[in-house]
Backbone of each chain as ProteinMPNN parsed JSONL, in Angstrom:
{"seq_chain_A": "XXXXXXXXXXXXXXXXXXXXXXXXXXXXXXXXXXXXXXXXXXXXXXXXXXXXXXXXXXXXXXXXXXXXXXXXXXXXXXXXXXXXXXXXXXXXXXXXXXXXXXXXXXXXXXXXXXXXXXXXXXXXXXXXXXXXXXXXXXXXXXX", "coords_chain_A": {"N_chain_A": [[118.39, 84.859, 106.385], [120.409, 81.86, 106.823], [123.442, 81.635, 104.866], [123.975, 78.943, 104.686], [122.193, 77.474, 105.186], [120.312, 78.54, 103.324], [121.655, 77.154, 100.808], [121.446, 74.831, 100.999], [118.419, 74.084, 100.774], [117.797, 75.493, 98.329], [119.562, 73.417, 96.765], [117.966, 71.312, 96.466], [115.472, 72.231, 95.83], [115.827, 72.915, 93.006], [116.66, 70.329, 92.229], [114.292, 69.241, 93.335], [112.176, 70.0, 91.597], [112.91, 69.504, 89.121], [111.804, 66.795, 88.968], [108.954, 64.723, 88.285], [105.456, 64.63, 89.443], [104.601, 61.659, 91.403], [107.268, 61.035, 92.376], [108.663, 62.68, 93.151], [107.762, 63.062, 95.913], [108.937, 60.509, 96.832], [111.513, 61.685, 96.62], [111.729, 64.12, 97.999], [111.524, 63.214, 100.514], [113.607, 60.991, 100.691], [116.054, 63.334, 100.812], [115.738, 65.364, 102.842], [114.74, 63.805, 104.926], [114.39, 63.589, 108.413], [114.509, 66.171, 108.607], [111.851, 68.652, 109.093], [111.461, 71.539, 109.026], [113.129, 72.231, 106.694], [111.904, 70.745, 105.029], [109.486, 72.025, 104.548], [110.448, 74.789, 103.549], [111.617, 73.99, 101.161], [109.114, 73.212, 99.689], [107.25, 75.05, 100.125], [108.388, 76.89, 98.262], [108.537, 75.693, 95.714], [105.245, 75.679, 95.305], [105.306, 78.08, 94.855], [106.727, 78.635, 92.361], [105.404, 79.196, 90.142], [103.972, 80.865, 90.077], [103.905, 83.889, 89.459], [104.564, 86.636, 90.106], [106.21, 88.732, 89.986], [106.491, 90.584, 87.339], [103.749, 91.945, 87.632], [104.457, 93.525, 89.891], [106.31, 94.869, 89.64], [104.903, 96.918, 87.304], [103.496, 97.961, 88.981], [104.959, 99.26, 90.684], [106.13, 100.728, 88.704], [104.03, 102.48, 88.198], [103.507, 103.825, 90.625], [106.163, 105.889, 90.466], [105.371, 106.979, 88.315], [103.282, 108.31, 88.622], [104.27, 110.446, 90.196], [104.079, 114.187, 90.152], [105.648, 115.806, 89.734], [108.857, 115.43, 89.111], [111.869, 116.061, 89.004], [114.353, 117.044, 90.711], [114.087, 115.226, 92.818], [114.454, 111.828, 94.952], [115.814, 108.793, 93.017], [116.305, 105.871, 94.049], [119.271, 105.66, 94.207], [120.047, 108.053, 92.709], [119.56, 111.574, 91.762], [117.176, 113.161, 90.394], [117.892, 114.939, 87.848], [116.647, 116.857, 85.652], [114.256, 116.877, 83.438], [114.465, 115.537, 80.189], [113.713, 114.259, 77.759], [110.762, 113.262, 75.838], [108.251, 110.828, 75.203], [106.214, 109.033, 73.517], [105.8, 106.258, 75.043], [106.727, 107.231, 77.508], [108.52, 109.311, 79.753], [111.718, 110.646, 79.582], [114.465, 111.234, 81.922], [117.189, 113.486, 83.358], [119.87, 112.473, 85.292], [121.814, 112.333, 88.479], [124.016, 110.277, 89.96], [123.893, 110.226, 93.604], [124.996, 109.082, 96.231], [127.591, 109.462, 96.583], [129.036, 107.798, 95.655], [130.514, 107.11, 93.025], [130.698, 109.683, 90.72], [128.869, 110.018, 88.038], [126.499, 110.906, 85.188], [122.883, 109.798, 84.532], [120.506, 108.529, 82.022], [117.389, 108.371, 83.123], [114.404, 106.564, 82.234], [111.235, 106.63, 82.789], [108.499, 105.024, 82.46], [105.203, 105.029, 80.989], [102.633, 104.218, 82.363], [100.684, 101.438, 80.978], [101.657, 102.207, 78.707], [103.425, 100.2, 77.436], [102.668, 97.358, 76.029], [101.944, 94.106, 78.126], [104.366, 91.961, 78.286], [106.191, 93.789, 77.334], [107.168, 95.337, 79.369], [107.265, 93.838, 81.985], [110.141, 92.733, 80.953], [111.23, 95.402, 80.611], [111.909, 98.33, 81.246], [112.598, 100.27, 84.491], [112.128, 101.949, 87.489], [114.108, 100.751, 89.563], [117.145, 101.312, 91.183], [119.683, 100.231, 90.683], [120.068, 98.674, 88.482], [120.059, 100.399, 86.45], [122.075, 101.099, 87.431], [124.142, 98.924, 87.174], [123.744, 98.603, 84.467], [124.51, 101.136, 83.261], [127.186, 100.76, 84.141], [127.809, 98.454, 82.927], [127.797, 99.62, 80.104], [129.385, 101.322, 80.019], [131.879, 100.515, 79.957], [132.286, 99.106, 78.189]], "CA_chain_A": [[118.601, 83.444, 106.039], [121.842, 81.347, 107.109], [123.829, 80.949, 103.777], [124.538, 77.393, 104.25], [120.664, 76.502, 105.322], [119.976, 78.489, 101.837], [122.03, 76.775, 99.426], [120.746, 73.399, 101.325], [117.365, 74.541, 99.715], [118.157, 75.552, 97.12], [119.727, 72.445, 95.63], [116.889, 70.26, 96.971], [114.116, 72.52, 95.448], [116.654, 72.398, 91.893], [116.16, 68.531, 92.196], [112.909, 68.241, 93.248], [111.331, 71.004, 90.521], [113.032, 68.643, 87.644], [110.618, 65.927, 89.003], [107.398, 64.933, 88.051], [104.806, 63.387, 90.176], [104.699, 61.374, 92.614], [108.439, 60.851, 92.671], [109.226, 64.287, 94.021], [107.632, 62.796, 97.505], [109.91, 60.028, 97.598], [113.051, 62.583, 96.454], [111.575, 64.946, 99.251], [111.867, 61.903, 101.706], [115.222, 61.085, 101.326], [116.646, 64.385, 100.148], [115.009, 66.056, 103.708], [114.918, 62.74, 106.04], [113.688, 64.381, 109.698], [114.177, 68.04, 109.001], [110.559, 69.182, 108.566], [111.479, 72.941, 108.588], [114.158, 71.982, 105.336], [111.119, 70.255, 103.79], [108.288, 72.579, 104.411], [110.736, 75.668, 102.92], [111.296, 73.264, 99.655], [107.587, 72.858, 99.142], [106.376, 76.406, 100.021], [109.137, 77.399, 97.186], [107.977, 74.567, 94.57], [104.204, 75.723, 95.613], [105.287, 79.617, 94.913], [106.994, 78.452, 91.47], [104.432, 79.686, 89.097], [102.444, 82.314, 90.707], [104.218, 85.588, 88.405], [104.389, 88.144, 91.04], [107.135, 89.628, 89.977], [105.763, 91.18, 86.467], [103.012, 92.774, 87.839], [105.16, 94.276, 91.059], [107.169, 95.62, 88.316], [104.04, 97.716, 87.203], [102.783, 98.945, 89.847], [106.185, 100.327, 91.534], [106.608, 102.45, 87.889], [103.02, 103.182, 88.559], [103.837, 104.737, 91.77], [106.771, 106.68, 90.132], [105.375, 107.965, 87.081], [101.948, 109.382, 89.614], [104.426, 111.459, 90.859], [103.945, 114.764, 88.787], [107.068, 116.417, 89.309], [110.534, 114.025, 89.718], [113.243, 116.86, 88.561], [115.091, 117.359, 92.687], [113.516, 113.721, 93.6], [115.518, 111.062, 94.221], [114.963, 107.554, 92.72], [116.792, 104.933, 94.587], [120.52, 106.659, 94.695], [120.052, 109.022, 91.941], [118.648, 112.602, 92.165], [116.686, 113.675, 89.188], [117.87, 117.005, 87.745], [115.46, 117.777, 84.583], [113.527, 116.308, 81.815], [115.216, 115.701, 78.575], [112.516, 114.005, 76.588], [109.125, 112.768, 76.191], [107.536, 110.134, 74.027], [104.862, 108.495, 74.289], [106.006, 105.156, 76.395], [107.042, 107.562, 78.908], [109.994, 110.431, 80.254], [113.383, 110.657, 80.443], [115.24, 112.569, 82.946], [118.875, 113.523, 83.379], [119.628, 112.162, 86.891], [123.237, 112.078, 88.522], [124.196, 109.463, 90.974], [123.52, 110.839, 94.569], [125.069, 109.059, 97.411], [128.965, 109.499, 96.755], [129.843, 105.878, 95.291], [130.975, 107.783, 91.993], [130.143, 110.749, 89.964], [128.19, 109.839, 86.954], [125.31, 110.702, 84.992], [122.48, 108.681, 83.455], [119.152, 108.989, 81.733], [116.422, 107.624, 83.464], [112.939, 106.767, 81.651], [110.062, 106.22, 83.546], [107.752, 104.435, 81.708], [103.999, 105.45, 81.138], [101.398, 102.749, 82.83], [99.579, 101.442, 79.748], [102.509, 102.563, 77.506], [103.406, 99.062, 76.951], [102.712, 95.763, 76.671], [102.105, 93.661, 79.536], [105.438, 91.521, 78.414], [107.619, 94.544, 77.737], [106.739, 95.713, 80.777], [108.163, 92.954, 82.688], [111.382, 92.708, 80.932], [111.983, 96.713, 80.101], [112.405, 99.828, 82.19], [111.727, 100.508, 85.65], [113.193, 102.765, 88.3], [115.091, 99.946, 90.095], [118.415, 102.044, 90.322], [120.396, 99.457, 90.94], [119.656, 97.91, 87.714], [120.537, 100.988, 85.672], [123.83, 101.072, 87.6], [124.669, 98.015, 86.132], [123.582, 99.274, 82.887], [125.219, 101.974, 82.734], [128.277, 100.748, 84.388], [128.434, 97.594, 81.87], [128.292, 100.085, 79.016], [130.506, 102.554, 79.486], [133.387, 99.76, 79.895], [132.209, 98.817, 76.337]], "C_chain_A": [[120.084, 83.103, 106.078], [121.952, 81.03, 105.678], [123.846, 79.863, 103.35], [122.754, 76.962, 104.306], [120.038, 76.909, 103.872], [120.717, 77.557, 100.674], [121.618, 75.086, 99.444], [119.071, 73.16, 100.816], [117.058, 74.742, 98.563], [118.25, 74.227, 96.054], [118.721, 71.844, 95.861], [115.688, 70.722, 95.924], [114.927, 72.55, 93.751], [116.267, 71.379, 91.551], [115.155, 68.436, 91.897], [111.918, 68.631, 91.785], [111.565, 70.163, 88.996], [111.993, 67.933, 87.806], [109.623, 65.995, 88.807], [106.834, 64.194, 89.119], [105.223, 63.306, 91.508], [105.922, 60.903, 93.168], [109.112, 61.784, 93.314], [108.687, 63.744, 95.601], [108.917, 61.893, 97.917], [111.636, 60.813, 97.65], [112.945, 63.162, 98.102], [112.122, 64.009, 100.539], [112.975, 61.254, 102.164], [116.321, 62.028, 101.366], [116.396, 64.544, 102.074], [115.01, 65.224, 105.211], [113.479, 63.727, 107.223], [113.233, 65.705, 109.159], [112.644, 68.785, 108.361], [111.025, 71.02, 108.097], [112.152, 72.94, 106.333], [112.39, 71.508, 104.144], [109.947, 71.261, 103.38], [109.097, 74.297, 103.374], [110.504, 74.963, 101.36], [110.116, 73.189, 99.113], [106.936, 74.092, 98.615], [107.103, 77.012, 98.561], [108.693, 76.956, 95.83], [106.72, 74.926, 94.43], [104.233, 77.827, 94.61], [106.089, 80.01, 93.144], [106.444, 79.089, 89.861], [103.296, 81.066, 88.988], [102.764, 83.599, 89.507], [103.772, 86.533, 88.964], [104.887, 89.076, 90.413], [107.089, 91.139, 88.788], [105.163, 92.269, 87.207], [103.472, 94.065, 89.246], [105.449, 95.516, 90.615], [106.265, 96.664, 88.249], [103.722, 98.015, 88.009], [103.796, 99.889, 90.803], [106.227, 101.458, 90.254], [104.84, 103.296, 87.971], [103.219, 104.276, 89.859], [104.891, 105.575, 91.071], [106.255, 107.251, 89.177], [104.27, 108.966, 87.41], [102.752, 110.148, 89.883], [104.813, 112.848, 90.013], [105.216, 115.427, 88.394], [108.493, 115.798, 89.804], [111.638, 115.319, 89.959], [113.513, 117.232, 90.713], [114.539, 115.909, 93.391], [114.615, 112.828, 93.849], [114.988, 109.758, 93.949], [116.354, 106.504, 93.079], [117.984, 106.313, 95.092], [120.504, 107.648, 94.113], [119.018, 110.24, 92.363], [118.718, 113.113, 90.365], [117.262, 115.149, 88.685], [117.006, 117.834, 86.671], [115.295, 116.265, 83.475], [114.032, 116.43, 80.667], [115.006, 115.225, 77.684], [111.456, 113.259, 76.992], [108.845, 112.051, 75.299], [106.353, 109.565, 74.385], [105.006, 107.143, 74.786], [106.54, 105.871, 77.542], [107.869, 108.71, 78.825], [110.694, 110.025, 80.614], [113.363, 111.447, 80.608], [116.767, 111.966, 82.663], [118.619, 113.315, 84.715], [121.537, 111.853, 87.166], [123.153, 111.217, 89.605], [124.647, 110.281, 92.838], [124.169, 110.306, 96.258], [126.979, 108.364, 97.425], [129.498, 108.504, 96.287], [130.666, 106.622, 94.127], [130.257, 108.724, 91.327], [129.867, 109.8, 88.684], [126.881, 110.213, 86.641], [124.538, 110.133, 84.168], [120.999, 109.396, 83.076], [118.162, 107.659, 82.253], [114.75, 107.574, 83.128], [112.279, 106.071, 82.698], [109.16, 105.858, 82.497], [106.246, 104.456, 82.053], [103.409, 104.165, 81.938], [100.512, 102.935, 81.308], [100.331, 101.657, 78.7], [102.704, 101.605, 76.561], [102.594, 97.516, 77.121], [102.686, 95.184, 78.018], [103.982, 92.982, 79.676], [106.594, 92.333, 77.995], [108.202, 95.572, 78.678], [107.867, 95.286, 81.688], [109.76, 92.815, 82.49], [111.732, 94.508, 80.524], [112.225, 97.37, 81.333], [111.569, 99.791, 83.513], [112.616, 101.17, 86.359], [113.544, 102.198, 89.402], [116.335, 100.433, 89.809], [119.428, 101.343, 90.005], [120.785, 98.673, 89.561], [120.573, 98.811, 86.245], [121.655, 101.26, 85.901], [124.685, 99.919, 86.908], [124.579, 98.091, 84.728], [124.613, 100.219, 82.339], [126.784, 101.803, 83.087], [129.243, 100.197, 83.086], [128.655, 98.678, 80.438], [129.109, 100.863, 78.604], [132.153, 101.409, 79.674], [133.504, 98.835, 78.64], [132.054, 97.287, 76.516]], "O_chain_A": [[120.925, 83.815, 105.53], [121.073, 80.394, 105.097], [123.781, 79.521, 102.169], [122.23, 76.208, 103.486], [119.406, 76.084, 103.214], [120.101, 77.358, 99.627], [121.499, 74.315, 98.491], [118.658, 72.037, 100.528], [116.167, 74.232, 97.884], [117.562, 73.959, 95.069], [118.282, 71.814, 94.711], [115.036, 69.896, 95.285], [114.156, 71.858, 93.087], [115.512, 71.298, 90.582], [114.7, 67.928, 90.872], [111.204, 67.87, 91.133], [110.782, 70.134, 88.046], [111.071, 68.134, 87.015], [109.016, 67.05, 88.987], [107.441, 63.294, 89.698], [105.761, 64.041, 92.336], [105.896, 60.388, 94.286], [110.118, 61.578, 93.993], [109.4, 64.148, 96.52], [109.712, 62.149, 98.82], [112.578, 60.581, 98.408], [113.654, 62.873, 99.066], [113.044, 64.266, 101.314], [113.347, 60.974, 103.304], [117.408, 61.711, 101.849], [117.006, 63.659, 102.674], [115.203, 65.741, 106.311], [112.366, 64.206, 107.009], [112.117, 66.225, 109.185], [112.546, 69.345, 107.27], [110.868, 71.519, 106.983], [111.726, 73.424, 105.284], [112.021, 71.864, 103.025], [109.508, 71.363, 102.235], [108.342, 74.873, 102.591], [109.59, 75.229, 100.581], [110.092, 73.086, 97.886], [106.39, 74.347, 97.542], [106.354, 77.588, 97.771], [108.501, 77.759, 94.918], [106.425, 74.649, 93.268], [103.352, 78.444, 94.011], [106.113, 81.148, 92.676], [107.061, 79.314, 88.82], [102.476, 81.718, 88.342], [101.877, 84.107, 88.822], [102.832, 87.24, 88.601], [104.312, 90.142, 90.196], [107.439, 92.286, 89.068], [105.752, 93.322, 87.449], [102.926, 95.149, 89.452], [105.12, 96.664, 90.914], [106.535, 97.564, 89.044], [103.378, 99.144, 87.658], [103.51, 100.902, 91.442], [106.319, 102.67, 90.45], [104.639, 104.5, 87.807], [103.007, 105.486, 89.774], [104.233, 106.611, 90.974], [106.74, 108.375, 89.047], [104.139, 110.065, 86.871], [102.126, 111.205, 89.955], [105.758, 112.763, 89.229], [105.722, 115.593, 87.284], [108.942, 115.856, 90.948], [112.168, 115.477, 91.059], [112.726, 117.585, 91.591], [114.707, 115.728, 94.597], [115.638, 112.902, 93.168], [113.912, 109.423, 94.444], [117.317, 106.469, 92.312], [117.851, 107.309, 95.803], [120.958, 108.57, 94.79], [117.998, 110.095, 93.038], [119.61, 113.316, 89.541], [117.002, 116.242, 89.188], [116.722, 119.031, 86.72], [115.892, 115.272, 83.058], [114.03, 117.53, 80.115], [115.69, 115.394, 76.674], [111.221, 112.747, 78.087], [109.175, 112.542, 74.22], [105.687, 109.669, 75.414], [103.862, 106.766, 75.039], [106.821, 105.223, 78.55], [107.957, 109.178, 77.69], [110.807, 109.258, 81.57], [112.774, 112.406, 80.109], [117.298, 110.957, 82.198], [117.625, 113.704, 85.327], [122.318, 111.348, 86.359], [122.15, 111.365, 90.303], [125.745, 110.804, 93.031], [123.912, 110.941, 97.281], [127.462, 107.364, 97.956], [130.678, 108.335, 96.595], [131.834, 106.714, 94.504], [129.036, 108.569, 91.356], [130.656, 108.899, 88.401], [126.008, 110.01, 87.484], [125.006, 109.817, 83.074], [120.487, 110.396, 83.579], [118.171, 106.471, 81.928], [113.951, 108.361, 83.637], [112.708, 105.115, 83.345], [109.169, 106.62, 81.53], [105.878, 104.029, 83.148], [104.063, 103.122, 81.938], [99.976, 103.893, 80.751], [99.831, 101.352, 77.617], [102.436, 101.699, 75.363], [102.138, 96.885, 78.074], [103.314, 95.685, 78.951], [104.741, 93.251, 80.607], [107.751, 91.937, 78.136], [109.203, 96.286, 78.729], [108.886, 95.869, 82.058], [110.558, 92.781, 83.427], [112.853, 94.617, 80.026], [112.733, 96.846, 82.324], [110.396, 99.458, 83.679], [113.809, 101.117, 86.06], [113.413, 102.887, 90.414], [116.848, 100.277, 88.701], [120.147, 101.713, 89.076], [121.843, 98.043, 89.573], [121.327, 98.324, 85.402], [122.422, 101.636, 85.015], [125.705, 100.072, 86.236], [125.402, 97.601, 83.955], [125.32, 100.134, 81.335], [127.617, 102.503, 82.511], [130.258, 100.588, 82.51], [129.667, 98.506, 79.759], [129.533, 101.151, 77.485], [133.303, 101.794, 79.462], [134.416, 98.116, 78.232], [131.953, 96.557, 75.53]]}, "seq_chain_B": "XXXXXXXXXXXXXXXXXXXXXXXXXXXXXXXXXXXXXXXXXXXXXXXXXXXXXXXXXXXXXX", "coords_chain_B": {"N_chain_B": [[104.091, 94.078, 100.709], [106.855, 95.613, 98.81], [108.791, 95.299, 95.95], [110.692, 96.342, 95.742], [111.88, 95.708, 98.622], [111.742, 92.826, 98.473], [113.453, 92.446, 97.118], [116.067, 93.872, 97.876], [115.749, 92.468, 100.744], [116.508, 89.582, 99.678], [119.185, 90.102, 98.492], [120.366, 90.318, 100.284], [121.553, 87.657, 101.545], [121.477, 86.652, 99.008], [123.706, 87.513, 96.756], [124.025, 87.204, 94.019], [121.653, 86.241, 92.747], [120.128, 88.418, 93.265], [121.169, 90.272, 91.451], [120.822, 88.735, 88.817], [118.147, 88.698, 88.122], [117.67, 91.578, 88.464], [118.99, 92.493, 86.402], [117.899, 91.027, 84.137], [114.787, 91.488, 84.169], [114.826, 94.656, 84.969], [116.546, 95.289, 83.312], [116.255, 94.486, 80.983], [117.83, 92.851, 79.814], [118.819, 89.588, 78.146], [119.228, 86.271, 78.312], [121.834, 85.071, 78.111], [123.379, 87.433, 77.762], [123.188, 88.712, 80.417], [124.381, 86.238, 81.524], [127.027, 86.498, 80.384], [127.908, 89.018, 81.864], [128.045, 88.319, 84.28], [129.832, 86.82, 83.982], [129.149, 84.231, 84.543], [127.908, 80.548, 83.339], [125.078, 80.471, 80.979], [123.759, 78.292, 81.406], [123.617, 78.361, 84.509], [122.609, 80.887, 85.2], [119.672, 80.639, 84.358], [119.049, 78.741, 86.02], [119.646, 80.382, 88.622], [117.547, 82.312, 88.153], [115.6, 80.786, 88.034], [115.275, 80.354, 90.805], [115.008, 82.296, 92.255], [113.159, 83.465, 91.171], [110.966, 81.74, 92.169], [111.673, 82.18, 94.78], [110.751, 85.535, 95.439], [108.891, 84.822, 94.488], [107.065, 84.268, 96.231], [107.582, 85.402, 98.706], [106.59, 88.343, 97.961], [103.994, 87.338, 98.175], [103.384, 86.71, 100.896]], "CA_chain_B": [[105.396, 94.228, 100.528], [106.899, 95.771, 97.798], [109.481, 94.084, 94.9], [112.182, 96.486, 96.084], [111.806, 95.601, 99.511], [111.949, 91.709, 98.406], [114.808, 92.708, 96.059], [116.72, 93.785, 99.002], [116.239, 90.984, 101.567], [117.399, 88.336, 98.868], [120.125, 90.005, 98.147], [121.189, 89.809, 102.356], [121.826, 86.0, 101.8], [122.316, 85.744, 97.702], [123.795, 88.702, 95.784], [124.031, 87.088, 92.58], [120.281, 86.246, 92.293], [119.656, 89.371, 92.889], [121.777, 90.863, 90.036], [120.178, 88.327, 87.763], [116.53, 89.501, 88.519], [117.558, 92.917, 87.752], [119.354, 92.182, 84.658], [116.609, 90.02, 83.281], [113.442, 92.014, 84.259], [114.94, 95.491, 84.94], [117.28, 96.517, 82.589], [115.862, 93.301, 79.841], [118.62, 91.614, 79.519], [118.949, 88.51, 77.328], [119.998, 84.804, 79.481], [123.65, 85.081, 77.33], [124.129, 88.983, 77.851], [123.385, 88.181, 81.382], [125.666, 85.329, 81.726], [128.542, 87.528, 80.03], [127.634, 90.223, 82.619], [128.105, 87.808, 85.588], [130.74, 85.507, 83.857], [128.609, 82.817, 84.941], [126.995, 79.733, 82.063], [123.784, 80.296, 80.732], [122.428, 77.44, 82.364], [123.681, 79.133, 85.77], [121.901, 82.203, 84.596], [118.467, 80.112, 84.11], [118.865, 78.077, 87.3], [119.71, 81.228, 89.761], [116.756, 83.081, 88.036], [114.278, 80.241, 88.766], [115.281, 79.693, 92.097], [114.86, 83.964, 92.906], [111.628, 83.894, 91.147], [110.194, 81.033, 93.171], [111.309, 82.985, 96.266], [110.142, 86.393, 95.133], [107.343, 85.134, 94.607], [106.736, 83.605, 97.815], [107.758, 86.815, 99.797], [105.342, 88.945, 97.241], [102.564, 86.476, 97.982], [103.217, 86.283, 102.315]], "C_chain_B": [[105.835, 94.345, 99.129], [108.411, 95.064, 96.972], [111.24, 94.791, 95.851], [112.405, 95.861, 97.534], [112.394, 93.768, 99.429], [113.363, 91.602, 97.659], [116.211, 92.943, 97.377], [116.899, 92.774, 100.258], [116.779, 90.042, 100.919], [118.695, 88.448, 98.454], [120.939, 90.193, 99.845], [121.991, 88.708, 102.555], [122.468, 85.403, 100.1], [122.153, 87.176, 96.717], [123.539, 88.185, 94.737], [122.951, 86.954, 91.742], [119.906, 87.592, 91.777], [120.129, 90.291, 91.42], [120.924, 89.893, 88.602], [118.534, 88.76, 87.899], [116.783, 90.914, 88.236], [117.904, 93.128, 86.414], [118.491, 91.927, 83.734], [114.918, 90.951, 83.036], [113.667, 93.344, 84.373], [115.619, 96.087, 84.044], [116.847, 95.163, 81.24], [117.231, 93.347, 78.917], [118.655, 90.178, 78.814], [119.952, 87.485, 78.301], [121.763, 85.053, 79.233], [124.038, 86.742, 77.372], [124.655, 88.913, 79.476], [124.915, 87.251, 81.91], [126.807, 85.841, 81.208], [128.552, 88.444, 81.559], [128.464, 89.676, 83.977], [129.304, 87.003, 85.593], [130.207, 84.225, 84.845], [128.034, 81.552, 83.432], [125.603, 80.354, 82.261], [123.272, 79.329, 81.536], [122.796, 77.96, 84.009], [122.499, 80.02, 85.783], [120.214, 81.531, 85.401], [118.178, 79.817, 85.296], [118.981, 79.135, 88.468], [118.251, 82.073, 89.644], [115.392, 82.252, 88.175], [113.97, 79.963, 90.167], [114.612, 80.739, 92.654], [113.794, 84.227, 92.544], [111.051, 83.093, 92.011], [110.079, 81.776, 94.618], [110.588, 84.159, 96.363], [108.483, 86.381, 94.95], [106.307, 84.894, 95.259], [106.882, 84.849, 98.777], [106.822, 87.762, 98.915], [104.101, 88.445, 97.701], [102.249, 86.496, 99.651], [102.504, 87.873, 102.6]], "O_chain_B": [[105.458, 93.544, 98.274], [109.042, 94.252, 97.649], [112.249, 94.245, 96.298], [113.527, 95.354, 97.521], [113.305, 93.4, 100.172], [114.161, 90.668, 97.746], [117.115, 92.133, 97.584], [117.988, 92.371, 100.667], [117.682, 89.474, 101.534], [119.391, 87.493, 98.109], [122.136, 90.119, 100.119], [122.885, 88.615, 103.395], [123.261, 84.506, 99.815], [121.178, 87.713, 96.192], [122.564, 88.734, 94.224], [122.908, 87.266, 90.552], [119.557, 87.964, 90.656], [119.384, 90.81, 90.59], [120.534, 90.448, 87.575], [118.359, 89.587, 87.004], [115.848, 91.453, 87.643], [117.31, 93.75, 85.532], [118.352, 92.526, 82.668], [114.194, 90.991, 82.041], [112.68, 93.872, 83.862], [115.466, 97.292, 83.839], [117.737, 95.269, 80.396], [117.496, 93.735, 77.779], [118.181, 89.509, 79.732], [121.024, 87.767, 78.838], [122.644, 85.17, 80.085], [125.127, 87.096, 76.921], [125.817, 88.988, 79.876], [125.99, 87.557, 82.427], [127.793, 85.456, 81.835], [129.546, 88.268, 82.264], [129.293, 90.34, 84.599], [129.836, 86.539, 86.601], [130.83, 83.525, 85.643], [127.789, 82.186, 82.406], [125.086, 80.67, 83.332], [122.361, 79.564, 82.33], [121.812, 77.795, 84.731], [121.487, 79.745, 86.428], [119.751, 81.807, 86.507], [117.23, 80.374, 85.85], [118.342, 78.773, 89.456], [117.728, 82.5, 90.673], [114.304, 82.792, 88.376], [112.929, 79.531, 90.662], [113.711, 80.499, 93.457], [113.143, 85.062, 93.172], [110.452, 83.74, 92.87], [109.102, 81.964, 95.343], [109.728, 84.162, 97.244], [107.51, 87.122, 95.084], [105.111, 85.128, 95.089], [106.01, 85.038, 99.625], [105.876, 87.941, 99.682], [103.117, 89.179, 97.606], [101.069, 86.336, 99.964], [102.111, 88.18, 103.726]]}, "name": "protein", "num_of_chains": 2, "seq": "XXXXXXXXXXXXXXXXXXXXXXXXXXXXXXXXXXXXXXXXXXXXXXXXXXXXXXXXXXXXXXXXXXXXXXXXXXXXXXXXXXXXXXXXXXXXXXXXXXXXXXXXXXXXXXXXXXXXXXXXXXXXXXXXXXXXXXXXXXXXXXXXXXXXXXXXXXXXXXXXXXXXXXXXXXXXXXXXXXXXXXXXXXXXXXXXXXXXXXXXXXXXX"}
């Protein structure tokens, strides 16, 4: 996606999503003019608004990681697992060091049982998105 | 298609979404920890993370 044709989307579907009704057609109408492609992205986006994919994605990717029986030498995104260093019952942590030269560090990474939690602390807690715990762990060690 | 997979094309065209979508749902993050994180406003925060779910959840759904 061209940057500029995204942020031209963007604000439009911003706009239109405040609206109620049948006023969002005429926004669409002058917001959009000709460009059908511009309008039909805005819609499909406004249309895709509510669905809550993203939750359940969530679960089923730590589903796929936590099936796998043995992690310790795995790697999970950049990190390579090196051992197990506790167990509870929402899930395992591992000791895992960062794996593809950006910096030496290491972190603990829980995998989280399926069924452990909640559906909604699910969504916002743990998952082995590494990327996620790099920012985690980056923001905390700079206090 | 899976989240990381969508996680990665969005961030091709808009890093910062993507950092808020991981913040928020991966490492559960709070809108105002977030917005410290990014030095962006809270209402930034809110507005980048509705825009990245709408898409996410349009590329999840194709």
């Amino acid at each position: 996606m061209n940057p500029e044709r995204w942020k031209q989307i963007e604000e439009i579907f911003v706009e239109v999503s405040e609206i109620e009704g049948v006023d969002r057609e005429s926004y669409l109408d002058s917001a959009c003019g000709a460009d059908a492609e511009l309008r039909a992205e805005v819609e499909s986006l406004l249309a895709s608004e509510d669905l809550g994919r993203i939750a359940p994605a969530i679960t089923e990717a730590a589903e796929e990681v936590s099936g796998q029986a043995e992690l310790p030498g795995r790697m999970l995104g950049a990190y390579r697992i090196l051992d197990r260093i506790g167990d509870g019952g929402m899930g395992v942590v591992y000791r895992a060091e960062r794996a593809d030269g950006q910096f030496e560090q290491q972190v603990a990474i829980k995998v989280i049982r399926p069924g452990g939690l909640p559906p909604q602390a699910t969504s916002r807690g743990f998952s082995p998105r590494e990327t996620s715990l790099h920012n985690c762990s980056t923001r905390t060690s700079r206090g | 298609m899976s989240l990381d997979d969508a996680l990665n094309e969005l961030a091709n065209f808009d890093e910062r979404k993507t950092k808020v979508i991981e913040m928020r749902f991966f490492a559960g993050m709070t809108i105002e920890e977030t917005a410290e994180a990014l030095s962006i406003s809270v209402a930034t925060v809110t507005r980048e993370q509705r825009v990245a779910e709408a898409w996410l959840n349009r590329y999840l759904t194709s």
